[in-house]
ChimeraX commands (.cxc) that place a marker at each C-alpha (Angstrom):
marker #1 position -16.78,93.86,115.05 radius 0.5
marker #1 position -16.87,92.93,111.42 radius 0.5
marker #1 position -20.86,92.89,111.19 radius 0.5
marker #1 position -20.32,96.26,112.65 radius 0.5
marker #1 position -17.72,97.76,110.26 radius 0.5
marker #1 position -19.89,96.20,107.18 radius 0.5
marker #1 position -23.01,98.04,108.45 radius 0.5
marker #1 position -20.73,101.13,108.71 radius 0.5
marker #1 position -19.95,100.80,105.06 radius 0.5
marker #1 position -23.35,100.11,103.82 radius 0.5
marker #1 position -24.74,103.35,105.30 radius 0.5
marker #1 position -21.76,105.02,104.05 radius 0.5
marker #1 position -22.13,104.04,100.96 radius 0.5
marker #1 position -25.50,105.11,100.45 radius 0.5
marker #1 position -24.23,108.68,100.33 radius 0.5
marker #1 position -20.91,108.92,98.82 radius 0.5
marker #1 position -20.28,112.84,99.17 radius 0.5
marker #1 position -20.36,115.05,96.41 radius 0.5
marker #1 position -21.14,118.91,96.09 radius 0.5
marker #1 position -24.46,118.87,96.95 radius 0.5
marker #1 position -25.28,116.63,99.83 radius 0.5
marker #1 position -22.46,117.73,102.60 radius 0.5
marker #1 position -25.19,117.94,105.54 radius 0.5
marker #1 position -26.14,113.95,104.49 radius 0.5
marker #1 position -22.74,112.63,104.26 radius 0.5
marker #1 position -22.03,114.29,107.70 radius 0.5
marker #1 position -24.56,113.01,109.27 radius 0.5
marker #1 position -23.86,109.08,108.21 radius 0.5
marker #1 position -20.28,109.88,108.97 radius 0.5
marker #1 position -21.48,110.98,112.80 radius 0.5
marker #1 position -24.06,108.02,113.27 radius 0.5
marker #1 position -21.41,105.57,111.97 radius 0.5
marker #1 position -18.56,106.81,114.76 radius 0.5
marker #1 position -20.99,106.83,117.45 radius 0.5
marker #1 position -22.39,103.44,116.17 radius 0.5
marker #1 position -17.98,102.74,117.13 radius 0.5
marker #1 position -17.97,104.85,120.33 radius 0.5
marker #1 position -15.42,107.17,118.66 radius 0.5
marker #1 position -17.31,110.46,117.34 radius 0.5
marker #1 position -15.25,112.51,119.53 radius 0.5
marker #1 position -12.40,112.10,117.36 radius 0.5
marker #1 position -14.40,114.82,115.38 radius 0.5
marker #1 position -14.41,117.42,118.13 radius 0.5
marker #1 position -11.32,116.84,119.77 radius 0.5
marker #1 position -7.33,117.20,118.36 radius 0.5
marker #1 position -5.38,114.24,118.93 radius 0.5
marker #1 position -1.59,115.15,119.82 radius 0.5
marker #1 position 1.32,114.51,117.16 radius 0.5
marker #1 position 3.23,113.49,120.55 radius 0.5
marker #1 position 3.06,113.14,124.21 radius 0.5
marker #1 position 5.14,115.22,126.51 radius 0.5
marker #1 position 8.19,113.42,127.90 radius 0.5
marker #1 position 7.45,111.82,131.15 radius 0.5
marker #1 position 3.78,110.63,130.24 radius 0.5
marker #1 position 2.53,107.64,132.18 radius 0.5
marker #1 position 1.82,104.09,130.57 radius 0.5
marker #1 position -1.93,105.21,130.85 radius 0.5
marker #1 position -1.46,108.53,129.27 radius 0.5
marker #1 position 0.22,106.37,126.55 radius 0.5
marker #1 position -2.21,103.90,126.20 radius 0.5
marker #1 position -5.01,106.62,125.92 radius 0.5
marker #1 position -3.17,108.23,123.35 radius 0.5
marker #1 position -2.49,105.58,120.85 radius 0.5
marker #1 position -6.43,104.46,120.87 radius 0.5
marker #1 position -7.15,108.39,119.89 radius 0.5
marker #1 position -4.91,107.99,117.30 radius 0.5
marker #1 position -6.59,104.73,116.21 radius 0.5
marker #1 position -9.77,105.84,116.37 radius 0.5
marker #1 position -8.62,108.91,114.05 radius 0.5
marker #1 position -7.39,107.31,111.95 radius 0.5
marker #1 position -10.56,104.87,111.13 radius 0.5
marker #1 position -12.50,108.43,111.06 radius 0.5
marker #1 position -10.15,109.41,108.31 radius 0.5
marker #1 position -10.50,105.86,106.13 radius 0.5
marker #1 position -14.27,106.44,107.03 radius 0.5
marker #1 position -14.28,110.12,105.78 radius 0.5
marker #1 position -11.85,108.87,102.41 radius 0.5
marker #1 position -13.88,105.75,101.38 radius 0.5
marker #1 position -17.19,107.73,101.85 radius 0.5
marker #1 position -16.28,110.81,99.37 radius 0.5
marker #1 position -16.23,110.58,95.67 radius 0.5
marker #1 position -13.17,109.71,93.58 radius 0.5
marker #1 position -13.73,113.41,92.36 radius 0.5
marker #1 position -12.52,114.91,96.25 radius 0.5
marker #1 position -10.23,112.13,96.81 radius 0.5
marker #1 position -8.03,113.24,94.13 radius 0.5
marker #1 position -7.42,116.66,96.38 radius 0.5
marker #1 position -6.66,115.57,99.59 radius 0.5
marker link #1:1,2 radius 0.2
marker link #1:2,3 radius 0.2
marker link #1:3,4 radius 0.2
marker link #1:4,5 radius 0.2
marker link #1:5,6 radius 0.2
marker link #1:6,7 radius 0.2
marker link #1:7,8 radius 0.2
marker link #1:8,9 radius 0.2
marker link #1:9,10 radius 0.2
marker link #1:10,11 radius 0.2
marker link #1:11,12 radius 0.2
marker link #1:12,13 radius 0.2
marker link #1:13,14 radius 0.2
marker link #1:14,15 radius 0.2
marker link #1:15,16 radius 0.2
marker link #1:16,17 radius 0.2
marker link #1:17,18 radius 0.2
marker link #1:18,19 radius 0.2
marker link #1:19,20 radius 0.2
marker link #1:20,21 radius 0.2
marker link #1:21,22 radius 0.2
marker link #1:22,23 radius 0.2
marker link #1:23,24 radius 0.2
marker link #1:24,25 radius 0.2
marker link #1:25,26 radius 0.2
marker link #1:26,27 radius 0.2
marker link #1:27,28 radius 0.2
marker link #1:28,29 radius 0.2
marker link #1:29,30 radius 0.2
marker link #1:30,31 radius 0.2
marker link #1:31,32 radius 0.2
marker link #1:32,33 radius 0.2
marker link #1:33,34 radius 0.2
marker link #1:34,35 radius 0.2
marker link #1:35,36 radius 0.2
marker link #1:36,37 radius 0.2
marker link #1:37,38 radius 0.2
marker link #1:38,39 radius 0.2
marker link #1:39,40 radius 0.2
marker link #1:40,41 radius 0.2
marker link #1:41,42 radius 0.2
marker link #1:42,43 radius 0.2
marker link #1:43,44 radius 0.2
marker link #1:44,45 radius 0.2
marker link #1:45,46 radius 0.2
marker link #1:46,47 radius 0.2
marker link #1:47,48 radius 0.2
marker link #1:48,49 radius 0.2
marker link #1:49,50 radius 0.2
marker link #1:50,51 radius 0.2
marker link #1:51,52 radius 0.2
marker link #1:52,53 radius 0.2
marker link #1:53,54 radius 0.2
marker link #1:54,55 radius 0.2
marker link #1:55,56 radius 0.2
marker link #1:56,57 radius 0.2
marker link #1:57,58 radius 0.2
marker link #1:58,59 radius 0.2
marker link #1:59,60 radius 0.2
marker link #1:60,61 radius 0.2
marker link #1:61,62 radius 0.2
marker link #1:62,63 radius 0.2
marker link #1:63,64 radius 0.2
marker link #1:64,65 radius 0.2
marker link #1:65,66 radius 0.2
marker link #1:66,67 radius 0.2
marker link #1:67,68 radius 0.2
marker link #1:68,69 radius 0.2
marker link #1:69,70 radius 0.2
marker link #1:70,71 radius 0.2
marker link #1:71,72 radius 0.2
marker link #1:72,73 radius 0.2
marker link #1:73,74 radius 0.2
marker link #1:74,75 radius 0.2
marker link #1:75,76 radius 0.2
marker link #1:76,77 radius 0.2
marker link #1:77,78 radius 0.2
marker link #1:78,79 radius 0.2
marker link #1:79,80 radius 0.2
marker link #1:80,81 radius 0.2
marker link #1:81,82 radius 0.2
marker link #1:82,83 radius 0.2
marker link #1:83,84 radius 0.2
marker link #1:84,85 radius 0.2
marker link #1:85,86 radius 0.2
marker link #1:86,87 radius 0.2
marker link #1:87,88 radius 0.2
view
């Protein structure tokens, strides 16, 4: 997994989003997370909270969305420039 997340950076790193090259930096970001088996973390919503009542599964499911969201996000912060950073 490390050789992985290093290769992640390197390809993220060779466009480090500024105003001009959003369609780049997107795709990088897209071919990294599916490089991780976890691009659907930018199409789908991951809950604050489960319901009451959810099962151990439903739980377990849950807290690798949230995981895998929040790598996207580190991804998505470490990969724009100091510039954006500064307004999120």
């Amino acid at each position: 997994m490390a050789n992985l997340s290093n290769l992640a950076f390197r390809i993220l790193d060779n466009y480090i989003l500024t105003r001009l090259n959003f369609k780049d930096c997107l795709r990088n970001l897209k071919i990294v997370l599916r490089m991780e088996k976890t691009e659907y973390v930018l199409d789908k919503i991951v809950p604050y909270s489960l319901l009451d009542g959810s099962s151990v599964e439903e739980y377990f499911f849950w807290e690798k969305m949230r995981e895998n969201d929040m790598q996207a996000r580190n991804y998505i912060m470490a990969s724009i420039s100091s510039e954006f950073q500064l307004l999120v």
